[in-house]
Backbone as JSON, one array per atom type, in Angstrom:
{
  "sequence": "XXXXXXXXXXXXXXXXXXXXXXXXXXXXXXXXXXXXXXXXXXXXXXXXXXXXXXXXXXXXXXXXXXXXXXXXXXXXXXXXXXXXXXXXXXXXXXXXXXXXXXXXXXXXXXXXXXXXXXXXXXXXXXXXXXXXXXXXXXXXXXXXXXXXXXXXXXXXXXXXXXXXXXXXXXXXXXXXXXXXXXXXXXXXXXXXXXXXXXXXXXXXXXXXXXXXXXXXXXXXXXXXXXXXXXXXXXXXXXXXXXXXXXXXXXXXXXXX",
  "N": [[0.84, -1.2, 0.0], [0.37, 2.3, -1.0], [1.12, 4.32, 1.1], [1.6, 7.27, 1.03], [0.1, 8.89, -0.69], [-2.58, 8.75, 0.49], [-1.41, 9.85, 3.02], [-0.66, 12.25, 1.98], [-3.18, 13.9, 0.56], [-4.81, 13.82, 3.48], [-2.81, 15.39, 4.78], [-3.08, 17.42, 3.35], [-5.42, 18.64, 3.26], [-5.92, 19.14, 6.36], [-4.06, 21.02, 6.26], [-5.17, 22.86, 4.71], [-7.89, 23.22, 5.61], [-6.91, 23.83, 8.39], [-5.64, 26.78, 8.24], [-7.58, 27.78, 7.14], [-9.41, 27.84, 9.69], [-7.73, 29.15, 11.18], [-7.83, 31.87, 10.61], [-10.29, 32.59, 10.96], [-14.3, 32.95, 10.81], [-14.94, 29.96, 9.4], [-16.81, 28.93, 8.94], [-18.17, 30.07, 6.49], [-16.57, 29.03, 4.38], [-18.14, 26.78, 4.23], [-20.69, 26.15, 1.61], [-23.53, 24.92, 0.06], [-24.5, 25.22, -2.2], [-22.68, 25.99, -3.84], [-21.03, 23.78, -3.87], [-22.4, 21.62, -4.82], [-22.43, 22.83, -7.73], [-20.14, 22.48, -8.38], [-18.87, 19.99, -7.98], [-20.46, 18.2, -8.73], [-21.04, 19.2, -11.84], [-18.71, 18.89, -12.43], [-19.02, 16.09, -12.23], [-20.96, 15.56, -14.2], [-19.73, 16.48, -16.45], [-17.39, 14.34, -16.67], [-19.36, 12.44, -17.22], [-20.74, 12.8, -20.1], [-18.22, 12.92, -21.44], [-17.11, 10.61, -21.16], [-17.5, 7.27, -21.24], [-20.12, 5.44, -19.55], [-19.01, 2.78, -18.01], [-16.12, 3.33, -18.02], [-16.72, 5.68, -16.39], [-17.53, 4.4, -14.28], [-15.44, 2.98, -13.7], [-13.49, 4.62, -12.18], [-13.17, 4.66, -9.6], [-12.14, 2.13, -9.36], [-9.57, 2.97, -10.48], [-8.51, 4.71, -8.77], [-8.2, 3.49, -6.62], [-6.51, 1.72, -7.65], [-4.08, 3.53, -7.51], [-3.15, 3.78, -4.63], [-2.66, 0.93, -3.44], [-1.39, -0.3, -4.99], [1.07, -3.07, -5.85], [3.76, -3.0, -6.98], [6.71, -5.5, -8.18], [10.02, -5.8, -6.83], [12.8, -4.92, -8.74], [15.13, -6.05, -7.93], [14.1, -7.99, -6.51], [12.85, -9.4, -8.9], [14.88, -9.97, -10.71], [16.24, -11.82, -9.29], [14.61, -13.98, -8.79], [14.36, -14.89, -11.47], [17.26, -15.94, -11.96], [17.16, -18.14, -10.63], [15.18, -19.13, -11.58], [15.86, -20.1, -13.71], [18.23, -21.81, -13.33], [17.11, -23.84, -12.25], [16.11, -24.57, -14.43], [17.54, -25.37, -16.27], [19.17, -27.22, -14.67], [17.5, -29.13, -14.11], [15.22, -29.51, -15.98], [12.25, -28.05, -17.62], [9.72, -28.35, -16.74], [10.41, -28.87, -13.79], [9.61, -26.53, -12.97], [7.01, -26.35, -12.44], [6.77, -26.89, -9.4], [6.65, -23.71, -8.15], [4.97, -22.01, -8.85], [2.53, -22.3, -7.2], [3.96, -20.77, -5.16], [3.76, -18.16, -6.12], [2.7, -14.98, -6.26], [1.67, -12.85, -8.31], [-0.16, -12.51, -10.81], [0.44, -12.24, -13.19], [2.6, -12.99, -13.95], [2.63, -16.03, -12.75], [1.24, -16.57, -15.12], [2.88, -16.43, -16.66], [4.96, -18.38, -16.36], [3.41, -20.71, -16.07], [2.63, -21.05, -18.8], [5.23, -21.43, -19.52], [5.6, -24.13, -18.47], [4.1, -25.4, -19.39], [5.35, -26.19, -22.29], [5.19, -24.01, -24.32], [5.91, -22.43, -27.15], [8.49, -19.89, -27.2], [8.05, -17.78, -28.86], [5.43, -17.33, -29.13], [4.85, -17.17, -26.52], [5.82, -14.88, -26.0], [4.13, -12.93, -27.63], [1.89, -13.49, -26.55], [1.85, -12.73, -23.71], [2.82, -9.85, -24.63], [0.53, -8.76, -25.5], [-0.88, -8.31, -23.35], [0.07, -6.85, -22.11], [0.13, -4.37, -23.14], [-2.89, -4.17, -23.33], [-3.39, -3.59, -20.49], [-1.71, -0.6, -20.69], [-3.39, 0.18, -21.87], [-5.58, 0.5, -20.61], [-4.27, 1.94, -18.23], [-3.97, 4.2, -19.2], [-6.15, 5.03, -19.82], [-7.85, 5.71, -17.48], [-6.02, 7.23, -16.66], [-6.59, 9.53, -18.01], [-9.12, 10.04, -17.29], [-9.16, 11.23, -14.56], [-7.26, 13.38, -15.05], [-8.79, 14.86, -16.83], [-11.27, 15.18, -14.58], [-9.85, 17.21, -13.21], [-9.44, 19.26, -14.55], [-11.68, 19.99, -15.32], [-13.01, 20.77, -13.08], [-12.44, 23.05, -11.85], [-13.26, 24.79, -13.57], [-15.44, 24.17, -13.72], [-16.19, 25.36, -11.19], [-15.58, 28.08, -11.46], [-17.44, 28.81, -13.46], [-19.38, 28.32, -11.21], [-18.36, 30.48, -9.7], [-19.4, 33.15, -11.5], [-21.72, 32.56, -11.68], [-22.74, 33.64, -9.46], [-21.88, 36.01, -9.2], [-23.43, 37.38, -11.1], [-25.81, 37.09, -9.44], [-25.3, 38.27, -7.35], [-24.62, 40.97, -8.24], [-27.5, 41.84, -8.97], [-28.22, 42.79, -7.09], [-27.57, 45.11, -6.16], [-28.55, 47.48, -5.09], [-28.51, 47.07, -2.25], [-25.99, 47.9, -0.7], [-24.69, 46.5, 1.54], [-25.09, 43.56, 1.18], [-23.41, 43.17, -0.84], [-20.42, 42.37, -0.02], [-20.79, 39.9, 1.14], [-21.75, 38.33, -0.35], [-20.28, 38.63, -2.9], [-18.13, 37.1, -1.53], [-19.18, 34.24, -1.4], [-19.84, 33.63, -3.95], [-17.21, 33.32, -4.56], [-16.17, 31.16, -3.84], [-17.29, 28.73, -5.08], [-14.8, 28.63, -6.83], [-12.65, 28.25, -4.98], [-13.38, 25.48, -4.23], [-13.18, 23.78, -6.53], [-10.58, 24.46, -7.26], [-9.14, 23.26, -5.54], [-10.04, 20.88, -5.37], [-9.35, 19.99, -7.73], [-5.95, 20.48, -7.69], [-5.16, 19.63, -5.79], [-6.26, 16.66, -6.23], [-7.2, 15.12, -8.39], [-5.38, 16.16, -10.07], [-3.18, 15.2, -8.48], [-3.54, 12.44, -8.42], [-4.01, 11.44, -10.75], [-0.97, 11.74, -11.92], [-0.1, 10.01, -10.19], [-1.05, 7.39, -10.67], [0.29, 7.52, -13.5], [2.83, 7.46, -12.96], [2.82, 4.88, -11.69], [2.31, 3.19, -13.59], [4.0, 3.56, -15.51], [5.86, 2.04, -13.75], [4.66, -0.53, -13.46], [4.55, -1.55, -15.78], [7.03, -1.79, -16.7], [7.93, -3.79, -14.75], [6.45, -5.74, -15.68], [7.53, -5.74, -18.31], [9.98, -7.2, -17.78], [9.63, -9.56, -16.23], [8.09, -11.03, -19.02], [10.83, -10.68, -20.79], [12.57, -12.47, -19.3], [11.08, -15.2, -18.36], [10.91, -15.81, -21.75], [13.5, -16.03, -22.09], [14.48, -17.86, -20.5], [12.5, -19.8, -21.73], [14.06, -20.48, -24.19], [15.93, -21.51, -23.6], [18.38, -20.09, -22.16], [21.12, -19.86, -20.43], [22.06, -18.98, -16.59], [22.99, -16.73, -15.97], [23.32, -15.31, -18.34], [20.33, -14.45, -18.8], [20.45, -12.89, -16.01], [21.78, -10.74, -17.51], [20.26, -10.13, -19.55], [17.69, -9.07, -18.61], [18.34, -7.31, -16.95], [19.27, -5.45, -18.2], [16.63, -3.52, -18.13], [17.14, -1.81, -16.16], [18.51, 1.13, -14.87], [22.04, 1.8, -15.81], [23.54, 2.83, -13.25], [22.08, 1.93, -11.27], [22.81, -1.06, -11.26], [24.55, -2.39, -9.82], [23.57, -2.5, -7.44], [21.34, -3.88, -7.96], [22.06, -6.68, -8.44], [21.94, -9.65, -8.92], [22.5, -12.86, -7.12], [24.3, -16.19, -8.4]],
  "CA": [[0.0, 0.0, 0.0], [1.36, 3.7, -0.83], [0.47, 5.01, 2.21], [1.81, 8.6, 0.33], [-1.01, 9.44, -1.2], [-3.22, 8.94, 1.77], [-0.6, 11.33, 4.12], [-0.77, 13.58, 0.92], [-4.29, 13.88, 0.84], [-4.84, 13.74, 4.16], [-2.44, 16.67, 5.2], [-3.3, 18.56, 2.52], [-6.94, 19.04, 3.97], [-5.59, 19.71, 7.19], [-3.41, 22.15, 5.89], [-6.5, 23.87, 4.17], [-8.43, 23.27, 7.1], [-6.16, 24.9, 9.68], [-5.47, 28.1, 7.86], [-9.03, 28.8, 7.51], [-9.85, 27.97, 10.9], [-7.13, 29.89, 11.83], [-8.54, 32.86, 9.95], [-11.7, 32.91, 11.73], [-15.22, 32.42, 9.79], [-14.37, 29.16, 8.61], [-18.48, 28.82, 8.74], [-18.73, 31.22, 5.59], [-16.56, 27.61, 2.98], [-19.57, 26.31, 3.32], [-21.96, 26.22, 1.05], [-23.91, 23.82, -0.16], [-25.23, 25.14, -3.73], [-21.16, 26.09, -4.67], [-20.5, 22.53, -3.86], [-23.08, 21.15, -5.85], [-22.5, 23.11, -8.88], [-18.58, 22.49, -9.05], [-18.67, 18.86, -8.09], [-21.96, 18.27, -9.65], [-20.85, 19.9, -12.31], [-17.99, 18.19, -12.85], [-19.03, 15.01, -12.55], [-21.76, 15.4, -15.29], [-19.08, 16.46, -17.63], [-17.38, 13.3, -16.88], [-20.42, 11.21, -17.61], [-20.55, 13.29, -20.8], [-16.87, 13.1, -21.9], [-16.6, 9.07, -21.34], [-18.58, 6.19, -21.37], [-20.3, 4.96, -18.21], [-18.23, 2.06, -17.6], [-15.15, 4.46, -17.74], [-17.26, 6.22, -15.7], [-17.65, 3.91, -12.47], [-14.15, 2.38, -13.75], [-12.71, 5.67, -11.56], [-13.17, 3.8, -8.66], [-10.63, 1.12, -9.35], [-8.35, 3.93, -10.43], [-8.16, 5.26, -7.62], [-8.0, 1.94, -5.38], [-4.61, 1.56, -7.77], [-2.92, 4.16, -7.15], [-2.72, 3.63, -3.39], [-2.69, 0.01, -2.83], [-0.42, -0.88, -5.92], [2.08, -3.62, -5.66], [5.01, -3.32, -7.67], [7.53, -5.96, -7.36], [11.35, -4.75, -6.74], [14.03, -5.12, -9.6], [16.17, -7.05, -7.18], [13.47, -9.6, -6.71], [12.5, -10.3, -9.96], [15.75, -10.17, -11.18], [17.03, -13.26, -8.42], [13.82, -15.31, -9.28], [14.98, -15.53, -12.87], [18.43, -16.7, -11.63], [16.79, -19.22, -9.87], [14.36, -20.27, -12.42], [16.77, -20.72, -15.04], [18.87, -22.71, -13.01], [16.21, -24.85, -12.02], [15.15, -25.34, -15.52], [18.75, -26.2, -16.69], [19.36, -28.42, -13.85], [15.97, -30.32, -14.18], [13.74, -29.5, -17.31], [11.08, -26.14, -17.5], [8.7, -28.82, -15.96], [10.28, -28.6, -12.57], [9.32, -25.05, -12.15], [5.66, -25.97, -11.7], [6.31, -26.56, -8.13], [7.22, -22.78, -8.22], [4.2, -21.53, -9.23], [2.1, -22.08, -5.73], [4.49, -20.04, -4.25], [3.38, -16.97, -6.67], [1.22, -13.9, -5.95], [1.6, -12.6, -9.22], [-0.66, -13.09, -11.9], [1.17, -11.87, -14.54], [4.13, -14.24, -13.85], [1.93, -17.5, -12.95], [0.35, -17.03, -16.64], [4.34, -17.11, -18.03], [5.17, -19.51, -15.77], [2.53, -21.91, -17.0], [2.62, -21.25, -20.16], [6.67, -22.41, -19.45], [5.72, -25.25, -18.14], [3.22, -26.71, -20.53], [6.05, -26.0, -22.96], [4.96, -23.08, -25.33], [7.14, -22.01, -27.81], [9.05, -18.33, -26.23], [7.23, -16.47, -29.74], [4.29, -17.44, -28.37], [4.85, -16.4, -25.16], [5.76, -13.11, -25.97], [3.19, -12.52, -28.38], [0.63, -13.29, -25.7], [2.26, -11.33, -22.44], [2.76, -8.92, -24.95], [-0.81, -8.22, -25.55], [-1.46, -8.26, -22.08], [1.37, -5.5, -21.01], [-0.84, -3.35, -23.92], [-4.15, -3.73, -22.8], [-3.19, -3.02, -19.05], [-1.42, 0.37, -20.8], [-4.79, 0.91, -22.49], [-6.78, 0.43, -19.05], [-3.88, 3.1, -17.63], [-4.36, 5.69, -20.14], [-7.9, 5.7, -20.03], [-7.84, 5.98, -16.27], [-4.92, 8.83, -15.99], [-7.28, 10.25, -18.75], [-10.56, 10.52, -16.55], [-8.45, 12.04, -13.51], [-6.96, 14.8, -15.73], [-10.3, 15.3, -16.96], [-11.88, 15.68, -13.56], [-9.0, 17.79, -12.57], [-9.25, 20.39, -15.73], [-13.28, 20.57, -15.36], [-13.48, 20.91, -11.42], [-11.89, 24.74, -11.89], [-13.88, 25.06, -14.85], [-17.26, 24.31, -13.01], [-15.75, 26.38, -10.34], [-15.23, 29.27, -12.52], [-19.0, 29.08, -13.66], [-20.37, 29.16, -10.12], [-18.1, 32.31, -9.62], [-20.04, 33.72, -12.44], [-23.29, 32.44, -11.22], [-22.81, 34.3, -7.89], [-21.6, 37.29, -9.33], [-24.94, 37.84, -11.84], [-27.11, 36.82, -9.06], [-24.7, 39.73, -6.83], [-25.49, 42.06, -8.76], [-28.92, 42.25, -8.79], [-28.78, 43.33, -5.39], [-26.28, 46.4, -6.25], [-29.36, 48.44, -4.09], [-28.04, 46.76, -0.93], [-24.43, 47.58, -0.91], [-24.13, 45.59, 2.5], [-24.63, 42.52, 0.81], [-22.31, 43.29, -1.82], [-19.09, 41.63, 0.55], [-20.9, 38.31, 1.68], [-22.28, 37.7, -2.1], [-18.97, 38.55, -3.53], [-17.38, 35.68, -1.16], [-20.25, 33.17, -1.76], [-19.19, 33.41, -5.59], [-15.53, 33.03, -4.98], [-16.43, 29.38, -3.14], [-17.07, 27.5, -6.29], [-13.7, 28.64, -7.62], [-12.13, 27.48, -4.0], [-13.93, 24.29, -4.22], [-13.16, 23.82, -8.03], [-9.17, 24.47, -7.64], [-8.97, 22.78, -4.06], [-9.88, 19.55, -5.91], [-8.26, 19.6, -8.47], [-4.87, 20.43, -7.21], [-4.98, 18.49, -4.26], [-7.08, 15.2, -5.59], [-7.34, 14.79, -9.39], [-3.96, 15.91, -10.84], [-1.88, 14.19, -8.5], [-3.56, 10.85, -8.66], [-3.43, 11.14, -12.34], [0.5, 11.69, -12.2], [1.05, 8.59, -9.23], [-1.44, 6.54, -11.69], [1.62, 7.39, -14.32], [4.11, 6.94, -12.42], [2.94, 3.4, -11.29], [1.64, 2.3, -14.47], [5.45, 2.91, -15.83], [6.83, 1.01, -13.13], [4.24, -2.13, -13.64], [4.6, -2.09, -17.41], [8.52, -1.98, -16.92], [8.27, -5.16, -14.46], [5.89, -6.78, -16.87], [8.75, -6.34, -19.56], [11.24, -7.92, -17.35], [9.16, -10.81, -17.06], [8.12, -11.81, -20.0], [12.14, -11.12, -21.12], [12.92, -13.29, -18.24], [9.89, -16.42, -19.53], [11.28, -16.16, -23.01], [14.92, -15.93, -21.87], [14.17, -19.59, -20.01], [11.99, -20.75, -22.68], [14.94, -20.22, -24.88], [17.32, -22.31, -22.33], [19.72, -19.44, -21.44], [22.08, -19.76, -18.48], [21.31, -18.02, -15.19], [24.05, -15.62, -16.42], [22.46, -14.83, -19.71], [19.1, -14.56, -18.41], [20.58, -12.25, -15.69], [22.1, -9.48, -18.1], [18.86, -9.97, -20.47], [16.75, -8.45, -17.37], [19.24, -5.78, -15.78], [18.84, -4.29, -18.97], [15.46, -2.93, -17.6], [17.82, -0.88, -15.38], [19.72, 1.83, -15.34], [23.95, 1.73, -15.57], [24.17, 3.09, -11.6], [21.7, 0.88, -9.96], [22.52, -2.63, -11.53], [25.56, -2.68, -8.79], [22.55, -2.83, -6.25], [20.06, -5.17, -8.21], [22.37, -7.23, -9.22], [21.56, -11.18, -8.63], [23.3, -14.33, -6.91], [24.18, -17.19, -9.12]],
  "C": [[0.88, 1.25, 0.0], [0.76, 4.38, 0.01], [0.99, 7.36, 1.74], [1.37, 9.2, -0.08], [-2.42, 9.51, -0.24], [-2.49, 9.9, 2.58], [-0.85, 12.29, 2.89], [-1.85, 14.5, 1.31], [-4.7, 14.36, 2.01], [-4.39, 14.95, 5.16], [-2.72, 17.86, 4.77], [-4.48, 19.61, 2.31], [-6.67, 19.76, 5.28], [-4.68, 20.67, 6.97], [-4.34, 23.39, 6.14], [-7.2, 24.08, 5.22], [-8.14, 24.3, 8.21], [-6.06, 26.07, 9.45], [-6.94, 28.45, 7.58], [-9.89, 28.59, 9.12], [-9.61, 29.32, 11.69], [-7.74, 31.22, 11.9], [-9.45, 33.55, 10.2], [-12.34, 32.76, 10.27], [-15.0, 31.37, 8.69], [-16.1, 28.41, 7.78], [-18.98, 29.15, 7.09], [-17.49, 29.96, 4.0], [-17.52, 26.89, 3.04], [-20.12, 26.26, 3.13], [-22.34, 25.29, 0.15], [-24.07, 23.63, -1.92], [-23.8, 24.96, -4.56], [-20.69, 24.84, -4.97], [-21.04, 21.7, -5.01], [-22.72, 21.35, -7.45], [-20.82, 22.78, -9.5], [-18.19, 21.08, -9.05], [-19.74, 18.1, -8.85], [-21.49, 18.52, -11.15], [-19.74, 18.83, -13.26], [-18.12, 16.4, -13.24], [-19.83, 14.45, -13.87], [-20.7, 15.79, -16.51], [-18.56, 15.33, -18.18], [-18.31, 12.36, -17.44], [-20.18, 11.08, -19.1], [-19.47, 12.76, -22.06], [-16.87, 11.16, -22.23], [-17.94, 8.26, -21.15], [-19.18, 6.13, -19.71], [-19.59, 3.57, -17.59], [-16.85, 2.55, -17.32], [-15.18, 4.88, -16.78], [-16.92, 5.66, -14.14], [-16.43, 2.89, -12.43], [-13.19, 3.52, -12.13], [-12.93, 5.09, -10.26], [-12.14, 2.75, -8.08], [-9.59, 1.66, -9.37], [-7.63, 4.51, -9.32], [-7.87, 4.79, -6.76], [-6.52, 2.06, -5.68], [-3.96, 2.55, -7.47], [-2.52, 4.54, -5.71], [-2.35, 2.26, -2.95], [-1.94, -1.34, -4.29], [0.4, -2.14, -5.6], [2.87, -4.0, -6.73], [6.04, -4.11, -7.37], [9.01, -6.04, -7.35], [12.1, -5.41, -8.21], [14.54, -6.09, -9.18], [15.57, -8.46, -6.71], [12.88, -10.74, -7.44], [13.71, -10.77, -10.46], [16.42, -11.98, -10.75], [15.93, -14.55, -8.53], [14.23, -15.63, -10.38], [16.14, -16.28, -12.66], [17.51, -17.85, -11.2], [15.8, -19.8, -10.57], [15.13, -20.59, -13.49], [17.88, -21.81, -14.58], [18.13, -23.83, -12.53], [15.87, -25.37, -13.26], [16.28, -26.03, -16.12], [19.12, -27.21, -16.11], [17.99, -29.75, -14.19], [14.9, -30.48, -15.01], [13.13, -28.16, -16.49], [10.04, -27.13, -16.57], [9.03, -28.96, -14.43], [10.11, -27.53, -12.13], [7.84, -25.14, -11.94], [5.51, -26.06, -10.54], [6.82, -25.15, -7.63], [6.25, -21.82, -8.13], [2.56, -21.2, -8.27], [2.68, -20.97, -5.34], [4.37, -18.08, -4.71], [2.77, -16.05, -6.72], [0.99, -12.7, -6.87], [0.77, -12.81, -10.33], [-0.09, -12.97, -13.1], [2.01, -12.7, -14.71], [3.62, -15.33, -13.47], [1.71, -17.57, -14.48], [1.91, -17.36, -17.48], [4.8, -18.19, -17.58], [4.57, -20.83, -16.48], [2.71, -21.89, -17.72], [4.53, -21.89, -20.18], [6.58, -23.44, -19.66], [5.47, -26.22, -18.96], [4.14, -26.57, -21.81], [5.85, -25.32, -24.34], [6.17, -22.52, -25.95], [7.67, -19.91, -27.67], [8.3, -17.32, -27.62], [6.04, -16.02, -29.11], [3.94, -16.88, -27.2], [4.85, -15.45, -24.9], [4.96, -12.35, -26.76], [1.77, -12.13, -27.09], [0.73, -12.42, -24.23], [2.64, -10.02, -22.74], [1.66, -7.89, -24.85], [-1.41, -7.78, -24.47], [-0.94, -7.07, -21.2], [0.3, -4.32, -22.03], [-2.03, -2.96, -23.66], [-4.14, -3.33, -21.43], [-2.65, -1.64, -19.52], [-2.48, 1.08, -21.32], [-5.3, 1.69, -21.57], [-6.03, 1.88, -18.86], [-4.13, 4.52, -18.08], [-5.42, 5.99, -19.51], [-8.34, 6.44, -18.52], [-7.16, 7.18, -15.91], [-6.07, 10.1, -17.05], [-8.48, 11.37, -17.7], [-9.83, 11.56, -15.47], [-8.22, 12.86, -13.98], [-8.34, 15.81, -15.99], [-11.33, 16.23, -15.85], [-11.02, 17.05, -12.93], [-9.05, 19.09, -13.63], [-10.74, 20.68, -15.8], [-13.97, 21.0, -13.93], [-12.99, 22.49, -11.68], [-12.35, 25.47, -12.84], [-15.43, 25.36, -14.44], [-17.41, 25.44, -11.78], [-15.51, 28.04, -11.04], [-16.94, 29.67, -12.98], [-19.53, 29.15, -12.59], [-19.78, 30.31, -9.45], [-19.25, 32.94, -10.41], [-21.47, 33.76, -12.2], [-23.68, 33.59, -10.25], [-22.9, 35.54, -8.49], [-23.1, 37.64, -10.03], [-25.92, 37.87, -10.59], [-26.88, 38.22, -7.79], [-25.23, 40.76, -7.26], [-26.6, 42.52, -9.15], [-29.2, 42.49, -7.85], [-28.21, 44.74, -5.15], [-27.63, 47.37, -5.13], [-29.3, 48.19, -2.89], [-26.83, 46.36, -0.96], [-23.83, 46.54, 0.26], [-24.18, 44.22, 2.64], [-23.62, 41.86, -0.31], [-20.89, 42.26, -1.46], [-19.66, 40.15, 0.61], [-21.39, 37.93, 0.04], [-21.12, 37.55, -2.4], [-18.06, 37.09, -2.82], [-18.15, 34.09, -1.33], [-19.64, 32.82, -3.42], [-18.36, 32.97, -5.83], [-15.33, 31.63, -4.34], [-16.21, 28.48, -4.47], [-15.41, 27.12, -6.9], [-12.38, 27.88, -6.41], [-12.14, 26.15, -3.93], [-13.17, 23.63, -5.61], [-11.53, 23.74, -7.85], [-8.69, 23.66, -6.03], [-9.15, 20.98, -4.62], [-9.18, 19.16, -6.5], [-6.8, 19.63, -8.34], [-4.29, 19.6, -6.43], [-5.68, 16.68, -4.51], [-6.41, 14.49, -7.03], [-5.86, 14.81, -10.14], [-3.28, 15.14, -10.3], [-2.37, 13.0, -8.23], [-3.71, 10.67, -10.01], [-2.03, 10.89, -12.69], [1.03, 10.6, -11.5], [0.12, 7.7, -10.4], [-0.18, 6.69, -13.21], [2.51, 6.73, -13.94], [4.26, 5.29, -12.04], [2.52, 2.26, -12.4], [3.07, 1.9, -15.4], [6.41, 1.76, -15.15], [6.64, -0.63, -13.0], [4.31, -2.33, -14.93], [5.94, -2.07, -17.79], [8.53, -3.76, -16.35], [7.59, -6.19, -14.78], [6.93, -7.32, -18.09], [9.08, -7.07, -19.1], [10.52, -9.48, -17.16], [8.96, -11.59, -17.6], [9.51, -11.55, -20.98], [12.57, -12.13, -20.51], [12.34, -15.17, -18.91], [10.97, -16.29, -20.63], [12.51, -16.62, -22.83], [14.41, -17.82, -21.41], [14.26, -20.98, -20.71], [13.01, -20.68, -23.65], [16.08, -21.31, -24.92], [18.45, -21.36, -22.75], [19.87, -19.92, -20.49], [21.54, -18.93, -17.8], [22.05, -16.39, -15.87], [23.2, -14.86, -17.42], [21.13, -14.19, -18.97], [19.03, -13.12, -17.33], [20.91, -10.88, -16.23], [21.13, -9.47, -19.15], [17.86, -8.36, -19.6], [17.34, -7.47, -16.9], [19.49, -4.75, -17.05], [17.74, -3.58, -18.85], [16.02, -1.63, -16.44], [18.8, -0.53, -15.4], [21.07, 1.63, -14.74], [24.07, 1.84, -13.68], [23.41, 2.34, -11.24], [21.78, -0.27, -10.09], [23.38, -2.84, -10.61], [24.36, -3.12, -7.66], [21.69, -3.92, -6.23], [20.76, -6.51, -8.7], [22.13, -8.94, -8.52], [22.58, -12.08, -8.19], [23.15, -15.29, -7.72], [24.4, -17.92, -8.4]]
}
């Protein structure tokens, strides 16, 4: 779990929070209609913009990018050692007792397909397809977040505008002139308070984590093919540490 995006989040309210407490009239953020019209607002664009499965997809999106599990360089890297020497020592068919011990799905499906002895084109044809449509899914997902994050300050921006027209029809009572005028400027609070703080940056950790599972998908199915191939542990090892850069292969680097 990235507990990073929860403390993010999390502080980043209490931040907001505290400084308008601090401030006094912390009574006078909220309002109910501003809220409506900027989250409201936004969300109907979404509907709009994408499909409805898209739609109540944002849900999952958002699950991933806190509760991710990427799994390290240095540990995929030392399973390949160790499955290639298992397969040289004993045939590809002794790695099915290997495959229990897996909490991967991505790497059970190459695994198996090892075992039952698929030919390594094959293999990479089909974990290919599979590293593509998971980059689809990511897109579409970092998509919606941007989305929400570029129309929340947008909807916010229109219930400024709302306020202000409905302000000025009161211009004959200048002493509501101040509390209207701040009623207006809510939506645009609301509207850039989301998006800053919710939508952009779980669009950018949904990047960031979708590069780092569609890197240790490569390694992977390089790893599978490398096997299915019958490389050495050796081989198999500098196949895979090509996934990483010159300074940190000293760190990831594998026991033979």
């Amino acid at each position: 779990m990235d507990v990073a995006t929860i403390i993010g989040i999390l502080f980043g309210f209490m931040v907001v929070v505290g400084a308008i407490v601090a401030g006094g009239g912390w009574h006078m953020f909220i309002h109910i209609p501003s809220m409506a019209i900027t989250i409201g607002g936004m969300l109907c664009a979404t509907l709009i913009h994408f499909s409805l499965p898209q739609f109540l997809g944002i849900f999952s999106v958002v699950k991933k990018t806190i509760v991710t599990k990427v799994p390290s360089c240095t540990e995929l890297i030392q399973k390949f050692v160790n499955y290639a020497a298992i397969s040289r020592r004993d045939g590809a068919l002794a790695l099915e007792q290997e495959i229990p011990k897996l909490d991967n799905p991505f790497l059970v499906k190459g695994m198996q397909m090892l075992v039952d002895g698929t030919e390594f084109e094959e293999i990479r044809e089909l974990m290919s397809m599979e590293i593509q449509h998971l980059q689809g899914r990511h897109a579409t997902g970092k998509k919606i977040l941007e989305f929400m994050g570029a129309s929340a300050p947008a909807f916010g921006m229109i219930g400024t505008l709302i306020g202000l027209v409905q302000m000025l029809r009161s211009l004959e009572s200048p002493e509501q002139i101040g509390a209207g005028m701040a009623v207006a400027l809510l939506t645009t609070f609301y509207g850039a308070l989301t998006a800053n703080l919710i939508f952009i940056p779980l669009a950018g950790k949904l990047g960031i984590y979708s590069k780092a599972e569609t890197t240790a998908m490569e390694m992977i199915t390089e790893g599978i093919c490398a096997i299915s191939r019958g490389d050495n542990p050796t081989t198999v090892r500098e196949k895979i540490q090509a996934f990483v850069s010159q300074s940190r292969r000293s760190e990831v680097k594998a026991n033979i």
